[in-house]
C-alpha positions as semicolon CSV with decimal commas, in nm:
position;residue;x (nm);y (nm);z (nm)
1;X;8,550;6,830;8,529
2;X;8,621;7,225;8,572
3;X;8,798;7,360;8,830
4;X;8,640;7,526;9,120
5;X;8,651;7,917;9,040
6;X;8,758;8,031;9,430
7;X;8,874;8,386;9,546
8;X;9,212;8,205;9,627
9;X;9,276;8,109;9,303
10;X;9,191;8,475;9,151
11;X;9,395;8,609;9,365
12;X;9,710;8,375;9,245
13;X;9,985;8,551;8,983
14;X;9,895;8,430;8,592
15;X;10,284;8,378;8,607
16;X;10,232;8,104;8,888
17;X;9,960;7,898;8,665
18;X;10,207;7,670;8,510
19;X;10,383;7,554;8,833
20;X;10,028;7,517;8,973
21;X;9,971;7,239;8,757
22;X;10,359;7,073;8,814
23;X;10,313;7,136;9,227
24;X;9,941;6,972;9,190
25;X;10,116;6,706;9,040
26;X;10,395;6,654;9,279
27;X;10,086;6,675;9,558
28;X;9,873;6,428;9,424
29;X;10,171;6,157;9,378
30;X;10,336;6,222;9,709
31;X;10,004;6,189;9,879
32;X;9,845;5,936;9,734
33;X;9,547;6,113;9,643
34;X;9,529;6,054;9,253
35;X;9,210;5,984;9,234
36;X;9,143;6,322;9,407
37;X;9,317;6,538;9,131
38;X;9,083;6,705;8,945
39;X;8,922;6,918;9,256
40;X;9,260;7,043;9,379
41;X;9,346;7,368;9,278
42;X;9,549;7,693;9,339
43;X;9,310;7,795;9,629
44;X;9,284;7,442;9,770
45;X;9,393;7,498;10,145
46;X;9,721;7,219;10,252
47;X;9,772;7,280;10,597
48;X;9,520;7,147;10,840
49;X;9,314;7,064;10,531
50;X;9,436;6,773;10,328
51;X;9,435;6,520;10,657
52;X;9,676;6,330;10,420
53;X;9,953;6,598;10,523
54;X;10,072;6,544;10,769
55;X;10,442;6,661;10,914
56;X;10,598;6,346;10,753
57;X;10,468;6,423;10,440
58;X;10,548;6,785;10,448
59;X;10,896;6,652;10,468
60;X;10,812;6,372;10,204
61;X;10,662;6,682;9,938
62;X;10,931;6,893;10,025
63;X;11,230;6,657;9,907
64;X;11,034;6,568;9,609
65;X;10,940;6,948;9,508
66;X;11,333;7,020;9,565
67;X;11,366;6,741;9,309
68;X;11,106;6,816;9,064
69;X;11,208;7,188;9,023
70;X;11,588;7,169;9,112
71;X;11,541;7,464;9,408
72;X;11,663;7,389;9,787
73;X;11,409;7,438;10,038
74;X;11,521;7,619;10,377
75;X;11,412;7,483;10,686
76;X;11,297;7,897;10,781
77;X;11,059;7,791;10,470
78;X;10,843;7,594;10,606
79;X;10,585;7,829;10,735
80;X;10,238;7,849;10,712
81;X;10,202;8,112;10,447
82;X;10,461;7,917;10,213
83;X;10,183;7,629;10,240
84;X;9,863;7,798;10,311
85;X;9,746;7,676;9,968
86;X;9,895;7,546;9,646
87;X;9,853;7,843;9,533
88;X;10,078;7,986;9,775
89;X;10,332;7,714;9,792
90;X;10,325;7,743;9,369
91;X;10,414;8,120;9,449
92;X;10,717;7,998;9,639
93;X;10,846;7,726;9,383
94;X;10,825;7,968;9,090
95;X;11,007;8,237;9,306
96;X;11,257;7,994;9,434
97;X;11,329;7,866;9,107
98;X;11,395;8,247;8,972
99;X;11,643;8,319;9,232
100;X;11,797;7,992;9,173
């Protein structure tokens, strides 16, 4: 099934697509939402969104992004605009991971 094309995920860096994919993974496990996989995308909203993420689970996908891409995430990271969207929380793996 193809992706939704969405202004969101236009609007994402070419040099975030490959963490995309890794941080959809991560999502989908963490959450339990397998079976919902193939309609999330860069400009899929997280947040107030995916009722499956709740604050436990923010904590739950943080530990296991820190563990899938080897970065440390501050507690002055969790903000909205780090997890707006994957697309946006891709954005801040891929930087974290530069600066790492």
């Amino acid at each position: 099934m193809p992706r939704p094309n969405t202004e969101e995920s236009k609007n994402v860096d070419a040099s975030t697509e490959a963490p995309v994919s890794d941080v959809v993974d991560v999502l989908v496990h963490v959450l339990g939402i397998e079976d919902r996989r193939e309609t999330i995308d860069a400009g899929t909203a997280l947040l107030g969104e995916l009722p499956e993420l709740d604050s436990l689970a923010v904590v739950e996908l943080a530990v296991a992004l820190e563990e899938r891409f080897d970065i440390v995430i501050d507690d002055d990271d969790f903000t909205g605009d780090v997890f707006e969207t994957v697309g946006t929380l891709a954005a801040f793996i891929h930087e974290k991971s530069r600066n790492a």
